[in-house]
C-alpha positions in Angstrom: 0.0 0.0 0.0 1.2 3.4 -0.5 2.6 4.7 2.7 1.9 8.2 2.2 -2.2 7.6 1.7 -2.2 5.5 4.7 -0.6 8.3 6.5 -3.0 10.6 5.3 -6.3 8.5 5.7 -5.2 7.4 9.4 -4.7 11.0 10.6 -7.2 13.5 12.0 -6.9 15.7 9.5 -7.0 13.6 7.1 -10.0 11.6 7.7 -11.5 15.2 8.7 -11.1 16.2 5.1 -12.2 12.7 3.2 -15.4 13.0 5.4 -16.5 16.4 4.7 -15.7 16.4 1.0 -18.7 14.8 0.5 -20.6 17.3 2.3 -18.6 20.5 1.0 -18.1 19.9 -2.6 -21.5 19.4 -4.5 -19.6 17.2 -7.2 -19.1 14.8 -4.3 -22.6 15.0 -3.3 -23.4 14.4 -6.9 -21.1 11.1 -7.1 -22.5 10.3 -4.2 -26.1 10.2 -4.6 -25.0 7.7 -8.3 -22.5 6.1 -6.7 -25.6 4.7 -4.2 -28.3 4.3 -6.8 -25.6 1.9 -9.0 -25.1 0.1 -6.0 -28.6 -0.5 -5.2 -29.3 -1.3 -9.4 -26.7 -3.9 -9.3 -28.1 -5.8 -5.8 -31.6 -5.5 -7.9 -30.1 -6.8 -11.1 -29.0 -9.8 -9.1 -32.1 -10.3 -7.1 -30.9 -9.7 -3.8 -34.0 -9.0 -2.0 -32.5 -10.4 0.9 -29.1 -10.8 2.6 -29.4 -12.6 5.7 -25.9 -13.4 7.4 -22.9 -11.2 8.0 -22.1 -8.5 5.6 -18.3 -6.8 5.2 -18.1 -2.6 4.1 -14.7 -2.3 3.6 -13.4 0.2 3.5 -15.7 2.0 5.1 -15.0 5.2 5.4 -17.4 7.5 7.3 -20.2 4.9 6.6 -21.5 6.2 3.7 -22.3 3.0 2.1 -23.3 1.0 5.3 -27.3 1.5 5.3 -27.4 0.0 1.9 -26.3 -3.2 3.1 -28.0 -3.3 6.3 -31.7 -2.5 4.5 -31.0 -5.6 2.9 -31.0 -7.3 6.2 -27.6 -8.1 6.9 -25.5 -7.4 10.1 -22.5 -5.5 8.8 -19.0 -5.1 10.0 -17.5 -1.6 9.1 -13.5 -2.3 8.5 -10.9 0.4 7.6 -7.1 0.7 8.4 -7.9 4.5 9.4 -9.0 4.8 13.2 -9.7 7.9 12.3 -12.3 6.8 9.8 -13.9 4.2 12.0 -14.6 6.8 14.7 -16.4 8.8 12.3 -18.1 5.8 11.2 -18.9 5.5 14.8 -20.5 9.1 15.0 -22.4 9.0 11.6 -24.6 5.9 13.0 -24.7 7.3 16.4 -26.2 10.4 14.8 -28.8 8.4 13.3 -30.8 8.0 16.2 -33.3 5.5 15.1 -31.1 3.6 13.2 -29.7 0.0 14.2 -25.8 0.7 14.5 -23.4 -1.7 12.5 -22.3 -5.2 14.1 -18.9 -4.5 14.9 -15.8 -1.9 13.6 -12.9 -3.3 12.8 -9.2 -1.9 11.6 -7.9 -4.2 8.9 -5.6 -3.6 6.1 -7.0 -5.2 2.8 -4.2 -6.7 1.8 -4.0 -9.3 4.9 -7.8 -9.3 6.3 -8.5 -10.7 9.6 -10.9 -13.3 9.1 -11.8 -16.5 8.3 -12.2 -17.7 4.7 -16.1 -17.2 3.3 -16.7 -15.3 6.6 -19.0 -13.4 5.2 -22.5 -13.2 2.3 -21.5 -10.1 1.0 -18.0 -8.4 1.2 -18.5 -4.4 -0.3 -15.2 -2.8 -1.1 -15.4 0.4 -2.9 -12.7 3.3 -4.1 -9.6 1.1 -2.7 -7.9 -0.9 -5.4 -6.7 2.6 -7.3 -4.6 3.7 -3.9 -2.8 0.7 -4.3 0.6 1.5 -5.9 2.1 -1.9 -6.9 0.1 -4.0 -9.6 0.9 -7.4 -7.4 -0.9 -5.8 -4.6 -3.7 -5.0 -6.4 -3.9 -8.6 -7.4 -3.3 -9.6 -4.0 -6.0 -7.1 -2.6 -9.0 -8.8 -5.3 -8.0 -12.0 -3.7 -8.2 -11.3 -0.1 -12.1 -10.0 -0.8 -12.9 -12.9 -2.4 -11.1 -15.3 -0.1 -13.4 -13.8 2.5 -16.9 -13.6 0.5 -18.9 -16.7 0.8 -21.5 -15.5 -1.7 -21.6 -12.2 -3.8 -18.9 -9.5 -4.4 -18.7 -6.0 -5.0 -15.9 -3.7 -6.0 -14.4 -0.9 -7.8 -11.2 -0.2 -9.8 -9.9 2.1 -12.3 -9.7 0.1 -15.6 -7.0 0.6 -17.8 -9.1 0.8 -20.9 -10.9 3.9 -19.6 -11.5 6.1 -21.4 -10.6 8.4 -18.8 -7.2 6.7 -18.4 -6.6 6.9 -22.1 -7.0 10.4 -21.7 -5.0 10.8 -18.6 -2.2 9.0 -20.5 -2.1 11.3 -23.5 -2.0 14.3 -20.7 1.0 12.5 -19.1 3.1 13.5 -22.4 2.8 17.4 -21.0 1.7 17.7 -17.6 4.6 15.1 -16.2 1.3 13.3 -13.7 2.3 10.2 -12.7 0.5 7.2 -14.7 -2.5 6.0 -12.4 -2.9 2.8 -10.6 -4.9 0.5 -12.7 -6.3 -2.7 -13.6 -7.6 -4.3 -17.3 -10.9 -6.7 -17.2 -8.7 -9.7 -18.2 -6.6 -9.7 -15.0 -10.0 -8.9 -12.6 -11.7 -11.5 -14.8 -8.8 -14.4 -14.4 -8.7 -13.4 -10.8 -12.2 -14.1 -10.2 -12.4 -17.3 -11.9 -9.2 -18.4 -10.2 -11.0 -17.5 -7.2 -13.9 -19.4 -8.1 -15.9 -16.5 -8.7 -18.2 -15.1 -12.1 -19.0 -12.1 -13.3 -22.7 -11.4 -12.9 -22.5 -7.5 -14.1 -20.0 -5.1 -15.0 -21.0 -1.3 -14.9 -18.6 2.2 -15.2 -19.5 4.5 -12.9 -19.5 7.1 -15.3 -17.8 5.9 -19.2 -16.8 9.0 -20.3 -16.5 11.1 -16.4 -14.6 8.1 -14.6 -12.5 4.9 -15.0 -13.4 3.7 -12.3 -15.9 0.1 -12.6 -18.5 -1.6 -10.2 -18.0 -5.3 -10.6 -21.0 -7.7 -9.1 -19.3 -10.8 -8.3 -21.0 -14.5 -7.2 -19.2 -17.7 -6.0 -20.0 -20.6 -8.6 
């Protein structure tokens, strides 16, 4: 993992910022509000009416994605290597007085998770895999969800056959940017089958605003 995110994400200030962006910059609100409704289209698309069982959000952030899962009936664990994060995971729920508060918090680095193999239904991993720097840990992160998913998937990463990173790339030739961390669907999809996994739905987030992709993943 790159040292300098960690550093950033498990500091006060840090996790200060990442949590109010979303509140203070209305093109966060706005990725937001799609990045939720996706979510919930691709749980529709595979008929997930119900998810019974224990339920991973990692990483979790602030909690922004919790309540999506636990509608769905599951007992969640919120996981992230930030402290920082996981006590304003802690205060979001506790502000949300009539709301059951999530199973458990957990700090975890998603390279080496602490649990049990198919420990959980649902494992929901979101906006990680393009912090990672090396490729092999990328690799490695994909199969550490899955090793711990006894049912259904979901992830993000930036694809390398964006559009957006096609882009980025050309810029690269006058800005100097560093290339970004990426992934192509033939490495996520031999991954997944390795892992004994299929692809029940691949969506972009947005094809021509993001690289990044929503994968819906199911054990065979």
């Amino acid at each position: 993992m790159d040292k300098d995110i960690l550093s950033r994400y498990n500091s006060p200030e840090g996790a200060t910022d990442y949590t109010k962006k979303f509140q203070r910059h209305w093109t966060e609100r706005v990725n937001n509000w799609n990045e939720q409704r996706l979510l919930q289209r691709l749980l529709q698309f595979a008929s997930i009416g119900r998810l019974d069982g224990w339920a991973l959000d990692l990483p979790c952030g602030y909690g922004r994605l919790y309540y999506i899962l636990r509608d769905l009936g599951a007992s969640v664990v919120e996981g992230d290597w930030s402290f920082h994060l996981l006590g304003a995971a802690r205060r979001f729920h506790a502000d949300k007085l009539n709301s059951p508060p999530p199973a458990g918090y957990v700090r975890a680095t998603a390279l080496s998770l602490p649990f049990r193999d198919r420990a959980f239904r649902m494992v929901l991993s979101v906006r990680l895999c393009h912090h990672i720097r090396e490729r092999q840990e990328r690799l490695q992160y994909l199969r550490e969800v899955m090793r711990v998913s006894r049912e259904w998937l979901v992830f993000t990463y930036f694809d390398t056959e964006s559009i957006k990173n096609r882009t980025h790339e050309f810029r690269r030739r006058f800005n100097g940017k560093r290339s970004k961390w990426t992934l192509d669907s033939q490495e996520v999809k031999q991954v997944s089958q390795s892992a004994g996994f299929e692809v029940v739905r691949s969506i972009w987030m947005s094809r021509f605003f993001s690289g990044h992709r929503y994968m819906l993943l199911r054990r065979r």
